[in-house]
SEBA-189648 format. One record per residue: residue in one letter; x, y, z of N, C-alpha, C in turn. Coordinates in nm, 4 decimals. Example, Ala and Ser with C-alpha at 12.3 -4.5 7.8 and 13.67 -1.06 7.14 Angstrom:
REM residues 2
  aa      n_xx      n_yy      n_zz     ca_xx     ca_yy     ca_zz      c_xx      c_yy      c_zz
   a    1.3190   -0.5690    0.7800    1.2300   -0.4500    0.7800    1.3200   -0.3300    0.7800
   s    1.2850   -0.2250    0.7080    1.3670   -0.1060    0.7140    1.2900    0.0030    0.7870
END
This chain:
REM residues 133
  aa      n_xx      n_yy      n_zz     ca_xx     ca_yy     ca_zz      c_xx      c_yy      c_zz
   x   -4.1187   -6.6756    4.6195   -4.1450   -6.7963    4.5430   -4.1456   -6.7604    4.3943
   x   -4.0790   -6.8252    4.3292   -4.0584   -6.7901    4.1643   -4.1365   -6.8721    4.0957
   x   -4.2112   -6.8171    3.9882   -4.2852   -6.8340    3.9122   -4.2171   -6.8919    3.8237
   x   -4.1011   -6.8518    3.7571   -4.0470   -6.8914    3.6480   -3.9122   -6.9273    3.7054
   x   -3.8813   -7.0591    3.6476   -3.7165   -7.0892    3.7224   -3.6467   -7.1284    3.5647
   x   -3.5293   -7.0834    3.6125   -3.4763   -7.0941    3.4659   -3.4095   -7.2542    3.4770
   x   -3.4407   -7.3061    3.3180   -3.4184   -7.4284    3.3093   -3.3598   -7.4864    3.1725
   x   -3.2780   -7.5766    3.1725   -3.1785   -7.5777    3.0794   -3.2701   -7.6051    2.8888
   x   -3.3490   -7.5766    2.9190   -3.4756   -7.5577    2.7928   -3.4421   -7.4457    2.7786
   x   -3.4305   -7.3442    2.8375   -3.3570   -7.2206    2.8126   -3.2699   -7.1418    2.7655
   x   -3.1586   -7.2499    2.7280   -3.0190   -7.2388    2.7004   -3.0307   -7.2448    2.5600
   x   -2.9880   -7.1335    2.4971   -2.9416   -7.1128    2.3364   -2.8193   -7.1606    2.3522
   x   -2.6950   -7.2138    2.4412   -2.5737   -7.2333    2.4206   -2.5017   -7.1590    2.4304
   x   -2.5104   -7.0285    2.4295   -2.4387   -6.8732    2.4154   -2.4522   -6.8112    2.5746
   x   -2.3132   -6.8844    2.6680   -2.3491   -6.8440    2.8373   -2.3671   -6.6822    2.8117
   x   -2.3168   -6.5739    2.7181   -2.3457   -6.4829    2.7676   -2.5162   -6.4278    2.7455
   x   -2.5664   -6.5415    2.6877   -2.6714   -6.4786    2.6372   -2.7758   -6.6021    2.7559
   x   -2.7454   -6.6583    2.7702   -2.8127   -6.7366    2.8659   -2.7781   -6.6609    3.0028
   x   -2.7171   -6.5891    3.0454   -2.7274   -6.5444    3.1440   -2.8203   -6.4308    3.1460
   x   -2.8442   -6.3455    3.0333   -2.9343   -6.2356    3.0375   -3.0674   -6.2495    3.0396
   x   -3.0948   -6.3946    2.9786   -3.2489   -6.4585    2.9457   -3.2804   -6.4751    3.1360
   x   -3.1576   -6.5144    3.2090   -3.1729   -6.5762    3.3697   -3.1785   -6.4361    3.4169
   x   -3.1679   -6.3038    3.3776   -3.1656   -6.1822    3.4174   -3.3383   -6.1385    3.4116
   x   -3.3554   -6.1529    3.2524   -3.5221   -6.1569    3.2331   -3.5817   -6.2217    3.3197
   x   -3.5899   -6.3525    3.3390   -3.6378   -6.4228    3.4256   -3.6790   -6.4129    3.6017
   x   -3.5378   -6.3162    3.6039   -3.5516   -6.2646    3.7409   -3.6728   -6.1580    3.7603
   x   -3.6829   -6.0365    3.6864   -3.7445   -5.9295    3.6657   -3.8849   -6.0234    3.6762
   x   -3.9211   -6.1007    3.5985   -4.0636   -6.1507    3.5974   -4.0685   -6.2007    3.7437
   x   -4.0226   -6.2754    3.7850   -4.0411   -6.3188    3.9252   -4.0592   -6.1770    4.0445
   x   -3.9595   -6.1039    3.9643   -3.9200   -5.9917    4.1387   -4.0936   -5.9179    4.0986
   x   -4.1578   -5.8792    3.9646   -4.2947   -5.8862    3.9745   -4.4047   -5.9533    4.0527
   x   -4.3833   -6.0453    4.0164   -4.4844   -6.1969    4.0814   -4.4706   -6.1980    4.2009
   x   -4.3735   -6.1491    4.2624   -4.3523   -6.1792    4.3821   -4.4341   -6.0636    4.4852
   x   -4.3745   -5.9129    4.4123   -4.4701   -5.8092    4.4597   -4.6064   -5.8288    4.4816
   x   -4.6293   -5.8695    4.3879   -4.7642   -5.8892    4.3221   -4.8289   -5.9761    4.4595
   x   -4.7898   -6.0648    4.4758   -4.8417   -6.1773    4.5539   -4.8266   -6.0904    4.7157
   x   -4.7592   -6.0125    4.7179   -4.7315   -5.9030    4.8470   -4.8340   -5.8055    4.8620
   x   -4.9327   -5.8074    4.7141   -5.0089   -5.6952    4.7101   -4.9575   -5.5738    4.7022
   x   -4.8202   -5.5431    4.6544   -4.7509   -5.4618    4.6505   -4.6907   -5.4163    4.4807
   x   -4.7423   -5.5049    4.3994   -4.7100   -5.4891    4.2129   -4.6968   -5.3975    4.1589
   x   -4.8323   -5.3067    4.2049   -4.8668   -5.1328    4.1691   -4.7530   -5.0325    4.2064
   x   -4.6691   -5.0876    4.3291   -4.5746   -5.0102    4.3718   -4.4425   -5.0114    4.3266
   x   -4.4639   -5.1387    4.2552   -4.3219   -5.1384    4.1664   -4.3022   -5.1327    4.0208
   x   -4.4043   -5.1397    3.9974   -4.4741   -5.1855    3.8547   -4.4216   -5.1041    3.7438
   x   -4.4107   -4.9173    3.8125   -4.2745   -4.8702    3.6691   -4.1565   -4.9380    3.6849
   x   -4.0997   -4.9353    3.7906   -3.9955   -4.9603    3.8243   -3.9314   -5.1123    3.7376
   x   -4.0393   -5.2064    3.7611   -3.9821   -5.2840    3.6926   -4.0062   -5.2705    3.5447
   x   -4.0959   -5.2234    3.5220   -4.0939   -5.1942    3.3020   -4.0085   -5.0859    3.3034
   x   -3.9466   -5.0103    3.3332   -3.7990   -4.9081    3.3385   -3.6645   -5.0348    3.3336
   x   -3.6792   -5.1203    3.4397   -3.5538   -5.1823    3.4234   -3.5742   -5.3040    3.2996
   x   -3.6962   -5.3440    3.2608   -3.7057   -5.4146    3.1965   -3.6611   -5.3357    3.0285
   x   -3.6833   -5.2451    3.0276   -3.6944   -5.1734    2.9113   -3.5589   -5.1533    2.9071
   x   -3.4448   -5.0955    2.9813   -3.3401   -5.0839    2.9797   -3.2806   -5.2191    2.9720
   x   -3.2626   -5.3377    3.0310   -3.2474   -5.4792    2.9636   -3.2668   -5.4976    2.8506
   x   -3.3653   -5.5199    2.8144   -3.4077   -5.5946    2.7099   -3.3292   -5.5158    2.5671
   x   -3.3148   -5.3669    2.6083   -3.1971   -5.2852    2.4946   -3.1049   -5.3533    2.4845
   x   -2.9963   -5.3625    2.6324   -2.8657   -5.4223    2.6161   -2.8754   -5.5726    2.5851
   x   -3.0038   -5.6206    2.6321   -2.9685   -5.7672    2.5594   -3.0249   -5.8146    2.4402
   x   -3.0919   -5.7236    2.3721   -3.1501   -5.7106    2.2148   -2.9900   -5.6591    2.1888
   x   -2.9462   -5.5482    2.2246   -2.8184   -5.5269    2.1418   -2.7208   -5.6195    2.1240
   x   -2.6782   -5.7017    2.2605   -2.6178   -5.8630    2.2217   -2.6426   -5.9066    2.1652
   x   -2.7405   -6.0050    2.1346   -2.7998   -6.0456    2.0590   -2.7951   -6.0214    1.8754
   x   -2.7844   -5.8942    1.8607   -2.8068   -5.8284    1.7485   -2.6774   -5.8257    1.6854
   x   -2.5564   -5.8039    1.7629   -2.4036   -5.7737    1.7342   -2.3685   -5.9116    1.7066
   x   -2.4186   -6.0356    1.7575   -2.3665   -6.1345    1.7293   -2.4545   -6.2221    1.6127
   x   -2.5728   -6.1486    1.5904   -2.6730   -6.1958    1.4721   -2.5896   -6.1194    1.3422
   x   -2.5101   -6.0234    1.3683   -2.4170   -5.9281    1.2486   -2.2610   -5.9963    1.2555
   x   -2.2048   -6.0067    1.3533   -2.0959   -6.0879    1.3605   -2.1032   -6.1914    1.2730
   x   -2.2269   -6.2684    1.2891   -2.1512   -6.4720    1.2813   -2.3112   -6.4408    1.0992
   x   -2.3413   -6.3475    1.0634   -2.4501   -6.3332    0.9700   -2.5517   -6.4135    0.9827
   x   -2.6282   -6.3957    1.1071   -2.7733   -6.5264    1.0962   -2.8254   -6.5090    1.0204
   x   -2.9020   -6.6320    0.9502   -2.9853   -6.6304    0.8286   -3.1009   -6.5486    0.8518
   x   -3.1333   -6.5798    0.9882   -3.2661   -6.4942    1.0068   -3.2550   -6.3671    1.1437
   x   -3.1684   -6.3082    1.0647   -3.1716   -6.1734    1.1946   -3.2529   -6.0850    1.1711
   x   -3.3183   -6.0308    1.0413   -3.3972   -5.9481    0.9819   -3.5070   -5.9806    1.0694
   x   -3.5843   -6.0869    1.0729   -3.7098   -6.0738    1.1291   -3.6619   -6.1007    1.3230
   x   -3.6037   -6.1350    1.3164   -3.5758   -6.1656    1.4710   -3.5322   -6.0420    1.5259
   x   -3.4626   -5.9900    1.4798   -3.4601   -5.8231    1.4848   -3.5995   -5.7093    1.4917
   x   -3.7033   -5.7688    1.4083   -3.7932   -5.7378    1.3923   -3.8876   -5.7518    1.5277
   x   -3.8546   -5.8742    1.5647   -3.9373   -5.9399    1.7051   -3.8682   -5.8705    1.8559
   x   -3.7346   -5.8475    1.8266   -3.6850   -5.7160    1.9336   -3.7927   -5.5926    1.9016
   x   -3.7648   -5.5206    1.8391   -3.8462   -5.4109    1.7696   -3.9697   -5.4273    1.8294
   x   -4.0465   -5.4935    1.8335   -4.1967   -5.5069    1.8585   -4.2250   -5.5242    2.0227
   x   -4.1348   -5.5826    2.0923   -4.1422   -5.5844    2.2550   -4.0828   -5.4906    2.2707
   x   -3.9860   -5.4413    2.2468   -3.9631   -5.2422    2.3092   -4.0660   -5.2098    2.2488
   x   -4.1391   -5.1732    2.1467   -4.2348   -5.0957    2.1755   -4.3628   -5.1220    2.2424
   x   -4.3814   -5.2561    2.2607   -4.5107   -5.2881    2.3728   -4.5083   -5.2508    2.5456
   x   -4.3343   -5.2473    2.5455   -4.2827   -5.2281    2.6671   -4.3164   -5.0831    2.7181
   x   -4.2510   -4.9910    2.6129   -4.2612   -4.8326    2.6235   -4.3854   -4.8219    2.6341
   x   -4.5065   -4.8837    2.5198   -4.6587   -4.8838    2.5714   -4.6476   -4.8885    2.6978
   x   -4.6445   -4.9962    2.7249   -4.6738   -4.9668    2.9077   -4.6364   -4.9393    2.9869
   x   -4.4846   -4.9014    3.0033   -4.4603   -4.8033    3.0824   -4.5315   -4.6713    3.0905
   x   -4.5550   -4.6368    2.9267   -4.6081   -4.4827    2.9680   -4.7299   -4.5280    3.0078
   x   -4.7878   -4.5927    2.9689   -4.9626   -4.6188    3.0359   -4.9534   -4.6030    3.1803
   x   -4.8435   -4.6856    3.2247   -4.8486   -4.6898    3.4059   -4.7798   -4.5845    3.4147
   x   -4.6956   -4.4890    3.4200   -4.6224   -4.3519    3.3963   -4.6949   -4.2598    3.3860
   x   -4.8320   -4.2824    3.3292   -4.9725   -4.1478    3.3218   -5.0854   -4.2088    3.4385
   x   -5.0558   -4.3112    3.5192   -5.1301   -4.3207    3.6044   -5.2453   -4.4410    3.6077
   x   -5.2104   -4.5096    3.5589   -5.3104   -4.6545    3.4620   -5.2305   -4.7728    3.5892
   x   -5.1898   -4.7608    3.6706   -5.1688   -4.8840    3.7430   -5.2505   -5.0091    3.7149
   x   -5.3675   -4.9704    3.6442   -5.4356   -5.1156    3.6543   -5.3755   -5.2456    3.5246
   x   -5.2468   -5.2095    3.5249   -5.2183   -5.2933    3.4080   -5.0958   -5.3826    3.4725
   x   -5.1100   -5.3762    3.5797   -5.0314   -5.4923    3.6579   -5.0243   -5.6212    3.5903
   x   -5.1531   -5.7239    3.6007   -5.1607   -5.8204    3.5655   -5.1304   -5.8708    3.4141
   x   -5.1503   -5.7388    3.3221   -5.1561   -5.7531    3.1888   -5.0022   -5.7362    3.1830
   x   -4.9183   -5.6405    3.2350   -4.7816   -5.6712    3.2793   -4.7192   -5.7716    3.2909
   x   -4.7420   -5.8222    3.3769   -4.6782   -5.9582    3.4132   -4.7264   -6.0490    3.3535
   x   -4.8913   -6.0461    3.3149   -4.8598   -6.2015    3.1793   -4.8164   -6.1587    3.0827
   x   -4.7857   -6.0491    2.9766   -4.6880   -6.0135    2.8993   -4.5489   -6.0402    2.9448
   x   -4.5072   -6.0498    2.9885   -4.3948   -6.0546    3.0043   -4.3461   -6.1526    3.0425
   x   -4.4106   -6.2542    3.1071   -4.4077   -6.3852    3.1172   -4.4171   -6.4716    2.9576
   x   -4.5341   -6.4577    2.9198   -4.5619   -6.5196    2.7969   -4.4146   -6.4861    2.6999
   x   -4.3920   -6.3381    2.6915   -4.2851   -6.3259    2.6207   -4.1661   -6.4008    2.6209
   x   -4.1730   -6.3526    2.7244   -4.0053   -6.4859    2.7371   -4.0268   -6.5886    2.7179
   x   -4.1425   -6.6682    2.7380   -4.1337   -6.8468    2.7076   -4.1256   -6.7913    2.5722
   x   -4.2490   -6.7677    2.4846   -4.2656   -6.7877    2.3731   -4.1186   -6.7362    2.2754
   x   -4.0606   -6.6284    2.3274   -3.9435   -6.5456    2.2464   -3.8268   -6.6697    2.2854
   x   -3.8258   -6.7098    2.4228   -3.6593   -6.7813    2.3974   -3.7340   -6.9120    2.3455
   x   -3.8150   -7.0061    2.3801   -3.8324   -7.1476    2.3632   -3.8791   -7.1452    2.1893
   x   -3.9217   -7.0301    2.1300   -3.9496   -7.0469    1.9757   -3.8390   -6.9665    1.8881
   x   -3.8791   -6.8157    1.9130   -3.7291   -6.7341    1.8592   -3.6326   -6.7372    1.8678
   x   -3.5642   -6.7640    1.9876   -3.4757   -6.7835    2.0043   -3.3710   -6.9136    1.9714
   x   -3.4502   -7.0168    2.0178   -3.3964   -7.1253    1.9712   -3.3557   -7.1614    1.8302
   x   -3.4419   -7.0859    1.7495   -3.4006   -7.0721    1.5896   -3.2751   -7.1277    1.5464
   x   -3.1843   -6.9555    1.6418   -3.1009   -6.9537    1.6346   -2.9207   -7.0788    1.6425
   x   -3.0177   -7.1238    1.7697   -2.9615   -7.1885    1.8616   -2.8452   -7.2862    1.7328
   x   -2.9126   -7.3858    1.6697   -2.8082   -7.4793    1.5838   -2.7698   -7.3801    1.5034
   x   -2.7598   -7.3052    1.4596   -2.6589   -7.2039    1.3379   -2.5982   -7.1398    1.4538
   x   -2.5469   -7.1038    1.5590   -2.4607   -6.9724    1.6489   -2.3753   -7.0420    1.7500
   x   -2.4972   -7.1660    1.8192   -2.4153   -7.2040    1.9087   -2.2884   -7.2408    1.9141
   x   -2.2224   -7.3492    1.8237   -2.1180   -7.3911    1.7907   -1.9825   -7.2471    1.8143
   x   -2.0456   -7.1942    1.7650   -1.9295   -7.0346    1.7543   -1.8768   -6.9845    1.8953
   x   -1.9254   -7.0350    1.9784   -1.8880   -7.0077    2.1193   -1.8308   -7.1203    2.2105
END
């Protein structure tokens, strides 16, 4: 059962970039779902490893086409990549040295992130880029 379903509130306009946000989206659920299995702890690097490796390649999209098309505001939105890899790497290594108890703080991070990053940051973007695609 998914917690988060992706919904066209979602859509910056940019399918390749709307498909990676539906990629994020997945990762939070395949959490939630453990979780609800009583099983979270057991996956819990696993998914901040794949999340951390995402969120590179789709911060780097993101970033190539904030340099491509010159967004007005890539500097700080760039900035807001920057700051979730490193909250991410926080917790991986936290759960990586043996801190499992950060399940929950996991998954509402990472939940919250994505609403708040695509439905505010992201959308910024949305009327200056979309058109370009």
């Amino acid at each position: 059962m998914a917690i988060m379903v992706w919904d066209e509130k979602y859509s910056v306009g940019i399918a390749k970039i709307d498909e990676q946000h539906k990629k994020l989206i997945g990762l939070v659920n395949k959490l939630y779902d453990a979780m609800r299995e009583g099983k979270g702890k057991d996956i819990l690097l696993s998914i901040l490893e794949e999340t951390l490796n995402y969120t590179n390649y789709h911060f780097s999209t993101e970033e190539e086409i904030f340099k491509k098309y010159n967004y007005s505001l890539k500097e700080p939105h760039m900035k807001e990549h920057k700051n979730m890899k490193e909250k991410v790497e926080r917790l991986y290594n936290d759960v990586k040295a043996g801190n499992s108890s950060v399940t929950v703080e996991v998954f509402t991070f990472l939940k919250d992130w994505i609403n708040n990053h695509i439905l505010d940051i992201d959308m910024k973007y949305k009327n200056e880029l979309a058109d370009k695609f």
